[in-house]
N, C-alpha and C positions, 0 to 999 in steps of 0.2 A: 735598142741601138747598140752595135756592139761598134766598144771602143779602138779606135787606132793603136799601131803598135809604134811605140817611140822606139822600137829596137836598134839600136847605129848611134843612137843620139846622145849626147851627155848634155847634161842639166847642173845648172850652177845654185846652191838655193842658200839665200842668204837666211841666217836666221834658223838654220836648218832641225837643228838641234832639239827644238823644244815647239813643244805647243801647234802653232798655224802653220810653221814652216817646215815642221816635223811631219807633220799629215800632208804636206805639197811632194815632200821630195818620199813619203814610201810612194805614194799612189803612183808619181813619174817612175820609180820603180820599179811596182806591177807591170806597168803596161812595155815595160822593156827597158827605160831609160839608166844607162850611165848616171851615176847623181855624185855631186861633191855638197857638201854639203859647208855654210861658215858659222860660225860660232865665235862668242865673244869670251865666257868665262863658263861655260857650261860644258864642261870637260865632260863629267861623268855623266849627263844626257848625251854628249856630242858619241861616245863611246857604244851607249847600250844604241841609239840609231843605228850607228856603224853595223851592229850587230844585227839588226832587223835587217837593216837594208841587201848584208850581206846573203842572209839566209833566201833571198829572193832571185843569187845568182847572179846579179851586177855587178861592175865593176865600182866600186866605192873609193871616195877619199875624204876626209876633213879637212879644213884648211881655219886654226884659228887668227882671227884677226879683228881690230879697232880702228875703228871708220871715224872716231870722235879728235882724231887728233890732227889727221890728214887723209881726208874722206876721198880724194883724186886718188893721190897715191898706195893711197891700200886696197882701193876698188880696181885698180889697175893689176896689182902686187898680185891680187885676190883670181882675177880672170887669168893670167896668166900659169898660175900654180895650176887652174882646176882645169885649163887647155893640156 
């Protein structure tokens, strides 16, 4: 099955940084997608992503931010940055 091209599209990915969210926004990526990626306090994983992501030819951005203290207003704060 070969996979669809996200190419045009930006993707928003919480969590981006590390780990399950890190493996969500290369693979969006690959297939073409714009990615912003958010992070909480994970600077130097948010960075070398940046790096990965970048080498794939996307348009990249970071956006850090904390959802624990007014989870509306920063998820709002959060979509608006990565539009």
């Amino acid at each position: 099955m070969v996979a669809s091209s996200l190419m045009g599209c930006t993707a928003l990915v919480t969590g981006g940084a590390i780990r399950l969210g890190r493996a969500i926004a290369m693979r969006l990526a690959e297939r073409g997608a714009n990615v912003a990626i958010h992070f909480g306090q994970s600077v130097a994983a948010a960075r070398a992503t940046l790096a990965d992501l970048a080498a794939l030819g996307v348009r990249i951005a970071a956006i850090q931010g904390d959802f624990s203290t007014n989870p509306q207003g920063a998820a709002r704060d959060l979509i608006a940055e990565a539009v």
